[in-house]
C-alpha positions, 0 to 999 in steps of 0.5 A: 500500500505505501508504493502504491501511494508513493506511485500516487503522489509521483504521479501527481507531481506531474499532474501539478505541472502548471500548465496541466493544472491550470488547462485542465481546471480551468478548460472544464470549468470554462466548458461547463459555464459555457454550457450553462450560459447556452442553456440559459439564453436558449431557454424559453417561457414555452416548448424547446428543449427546456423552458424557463419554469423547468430551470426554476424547478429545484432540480433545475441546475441538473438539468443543465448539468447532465446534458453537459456530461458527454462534453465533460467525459469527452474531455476527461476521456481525452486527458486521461489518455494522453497522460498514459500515452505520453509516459510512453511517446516521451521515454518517462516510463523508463525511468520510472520503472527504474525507480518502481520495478514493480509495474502492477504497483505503477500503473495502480498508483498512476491510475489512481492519480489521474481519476483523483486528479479529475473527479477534483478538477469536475468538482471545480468545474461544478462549483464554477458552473453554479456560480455562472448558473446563479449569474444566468438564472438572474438575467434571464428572470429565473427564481435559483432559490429551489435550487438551494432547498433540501431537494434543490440540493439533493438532487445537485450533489445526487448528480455531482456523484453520478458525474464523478462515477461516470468520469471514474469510467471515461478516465479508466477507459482513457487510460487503457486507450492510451495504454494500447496505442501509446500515442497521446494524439492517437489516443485523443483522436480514437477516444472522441472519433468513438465516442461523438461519431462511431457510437451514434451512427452504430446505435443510428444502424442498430438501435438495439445495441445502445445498452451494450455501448460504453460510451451510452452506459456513461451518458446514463450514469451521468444523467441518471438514465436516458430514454436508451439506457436505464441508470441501473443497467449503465451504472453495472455495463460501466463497472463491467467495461471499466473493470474489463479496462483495468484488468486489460490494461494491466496484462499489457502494462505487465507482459509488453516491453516498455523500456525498449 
């Protein structure tokens, strides 16, 4: 346990690079505003996707947030693969196998850092996205007042943890993407080319087959279910996946030559 937490505290060491910390804070804080903001200024007193009373309802901050939550997995996807990727574009691995023989060891403490490192920067993000929610809702006449009752608030951190599940499985499924190619731009390019395009047009071909999809199985958990798949039925599809993820991601890790 003290070398896996070792492993974790190096690991965030690379994390806390500036440039890294800052992007990644502020690029999903600035994402999910800018969400919240569209939502607002294209919501309407009746019809269209949503509509100012539903915004004023007690849950109405979550409705905002879980139609954010392919944007955000995307991005989280996107950093966690690059991360991995890079150790071995960049030659780093090498020199931490050096200090860390046991690679089991690595890549759990490695792993752990990238999913604590972005479950933190959505917790961000959610908090920034609340106070622009709170700015909007005042412009555009919206009470914010339910959101800040025992449901308005129960709802809100029901759904901040559903985010945060869902991120555990898009930075885990990053991870082993990035593990697999060992490229960070094949990595990124593979992961958002599956999740925004591929995806939807195999369910567009086959609807049938959008409850057996990892990506549809995160968008369920993020938002509590959809009309495709149920939140039961994604939150166990994604433990499956995700599991799958790290059990894969470890044999490859433990058998490949990564110091040639």
């Amino acid at each position: 346990m003290t070398m896996v937490w070792a492993a974790f505290t190096s690991e965030w060491t690379k994390l806390k690079r500036k440039t890294l910390f800052l992007s990644t804070f502020l690029g999903l804080a600035a994402a999910a505003s800018l969400f919240v903001v569209l939502m607002f200024s294209q919501a309407t007193n009746n019809g269209g996707i949503v509509t100012l009373h539903q915004l004023a309802r007690p849950n109405g901050l979550v409705i905002g947030v879980a139609r954010a939550s392919m944007l955000l997995g995307v991005v989280a996807f996107g950093i966690a693969a690059s991360q991995l990727a890079s150790e071995y574009s960049l030659g780093t691995l090498r020199q931490l196998l050096v200090r860390q023989p046991r690679r089991a060891t690595l890549l759990a403490g490695k792993m752990l850092g990238v999913i604590t490192f972005l479950v933190a920067a959505l917790c961000f993000a959610a908090v920034i996205a609340l106070v622009v929610a709170v700015v909007a809702a005042q412009s555009r006449g919206v009470s914010s007042h339910a959101w800040f009752t025992g449901t308005g608030l129960t709802d809100m951190f029901q759904e901040l943890g559903d985010l945060a599940l869902a991120t555990v499985g898009y930075s885990v499924l990053g991870m082993a993407v990035g593990q697999f190619v060992r490229s960070a731009v094949f990595a990124v390019i593979i992961g958002f080319a599956w999740l925004i395009a591929v995806e939807n047009i195999i369910v567009r071909i086959v609807p049938s087959v959008q409850q057996w999809m990892p990506g549809a199985s995160l968008v369920a958990v993020a938002s509590a279910g959809n009309e495709g798949v149920g939140y039961a039925h994604g939150l166990l599809l994604g433990a499956v996946y995700v599991m799958a993820a790290i059990a894969a991601s470890m044999l490859v890790f433990l058998r490949s030559d990564v110091t040639a």
